[in-house]
C-alpha positions as CSV (number, residue, x, y, z in Angstrom):
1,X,23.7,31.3,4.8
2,X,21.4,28.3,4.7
3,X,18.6,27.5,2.7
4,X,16.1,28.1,5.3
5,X,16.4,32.0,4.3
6,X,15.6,31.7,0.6
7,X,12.2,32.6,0.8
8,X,11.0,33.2,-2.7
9,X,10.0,36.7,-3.8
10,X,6.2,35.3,-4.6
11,X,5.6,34.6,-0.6
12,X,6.0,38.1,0.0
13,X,3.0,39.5,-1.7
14,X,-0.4,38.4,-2.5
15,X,-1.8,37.6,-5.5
16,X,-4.2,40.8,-5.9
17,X,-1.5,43.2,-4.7
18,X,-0.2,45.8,-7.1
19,X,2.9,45.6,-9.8
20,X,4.6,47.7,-7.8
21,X,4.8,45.5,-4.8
22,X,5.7,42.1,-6.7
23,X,8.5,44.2,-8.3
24,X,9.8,45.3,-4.3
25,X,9.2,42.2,-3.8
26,X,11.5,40.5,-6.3
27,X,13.7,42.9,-5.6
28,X,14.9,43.3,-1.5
29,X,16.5,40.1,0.2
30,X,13.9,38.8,2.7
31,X,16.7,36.0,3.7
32,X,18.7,39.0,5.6
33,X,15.5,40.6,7.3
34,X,14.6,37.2,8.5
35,X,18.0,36.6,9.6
36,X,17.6,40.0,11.3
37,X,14.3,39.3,13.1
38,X,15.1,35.8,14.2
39,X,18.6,36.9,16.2
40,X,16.9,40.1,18.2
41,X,13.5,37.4,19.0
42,X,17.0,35.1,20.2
43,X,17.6,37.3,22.1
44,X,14.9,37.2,24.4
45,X,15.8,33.9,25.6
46,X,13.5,31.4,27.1
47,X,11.6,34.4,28.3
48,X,10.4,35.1,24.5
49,X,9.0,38.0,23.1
50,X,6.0,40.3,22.1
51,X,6.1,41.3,18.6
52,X,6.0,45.0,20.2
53,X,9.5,44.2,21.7
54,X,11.3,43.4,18.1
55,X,9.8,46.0,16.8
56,X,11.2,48.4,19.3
57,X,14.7,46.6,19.3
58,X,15.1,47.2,15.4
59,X,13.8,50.9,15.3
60,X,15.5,51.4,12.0
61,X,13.1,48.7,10.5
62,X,9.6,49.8,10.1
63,X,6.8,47.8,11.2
64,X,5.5,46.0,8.4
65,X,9.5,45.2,7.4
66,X,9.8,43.3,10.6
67,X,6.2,42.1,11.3
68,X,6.0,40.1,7.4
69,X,8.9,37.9,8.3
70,X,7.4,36.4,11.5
71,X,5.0,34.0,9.2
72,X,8.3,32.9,7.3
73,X,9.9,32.3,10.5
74,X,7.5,29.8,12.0
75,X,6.7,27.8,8.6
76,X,10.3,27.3,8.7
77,X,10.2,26.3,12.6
78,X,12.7,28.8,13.5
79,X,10.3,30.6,15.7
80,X,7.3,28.8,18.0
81,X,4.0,30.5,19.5
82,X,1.9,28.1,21.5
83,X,-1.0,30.2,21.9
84,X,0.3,32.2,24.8
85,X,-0.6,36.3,25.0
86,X,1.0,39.4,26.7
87,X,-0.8,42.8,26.7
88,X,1.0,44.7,24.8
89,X,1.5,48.8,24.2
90,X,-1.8,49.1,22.4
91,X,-3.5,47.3,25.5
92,X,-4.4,44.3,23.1
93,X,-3.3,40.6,23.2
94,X,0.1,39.6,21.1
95,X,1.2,36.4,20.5
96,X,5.0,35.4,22.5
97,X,7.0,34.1,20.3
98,X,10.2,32.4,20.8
99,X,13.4,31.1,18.9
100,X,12.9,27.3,18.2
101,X,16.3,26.5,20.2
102,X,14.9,28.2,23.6
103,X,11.3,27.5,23.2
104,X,10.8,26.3,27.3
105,X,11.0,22.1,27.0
106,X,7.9,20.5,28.0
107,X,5.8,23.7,27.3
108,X,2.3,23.1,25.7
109,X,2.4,23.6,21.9
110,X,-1.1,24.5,20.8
């Protein structure tokens, strides 16, 4: 597994937030839930995705599991949003994202 999954336990919670989420923190491997959420946003192709549509591909994830590694995902540039919305179940605006490798070539990145 490359390095580009080592994401350090301190990323995953915020300063203020209690002991008991710096020690969950420290202790789950956010490397294989990245890994996880990058193949099934792959998936999707050129067409990219919704974050409603990985989170209903990996139903035995909840939501904040798979919704905290998106941020890790892009700083890494394995995933790209440009700015680009879909409605999504709860009738609001969510990002598309897509997997660096079929982000559509010549797309605006903003």
């Amino acid at each position: 597994m490359s390095d580009l999954f080592d994401t350090p336990a301190y990323k995953l919670v915020r300063r203020d937030d209690p002991s008991t989420s710096h020690d969950a923190a420290a202790s789950i491997v956010a490397s294989a839930m990245e890994l996880v959420v990058l193949n099934e946003i792959r998936k999707f192709g050129a067409t990219g995705c919704i974050s409603d549509q990985v989170c209903d591909a990996l139903p035995r994830h909840r939501y904040s599991t798979v919704t905290a590694r998106y941020k890790q995902l892009k700083e890494k540039g394995l995933v790209i949003v440009d700015g680009t919305k879909v409605k999504g179940a709860s009738g609001r605006q969510q990002m598309v994202m897509w997997a660096s490798e079929y982000y559509p070539e010549g797309a605006i990145n903003g």
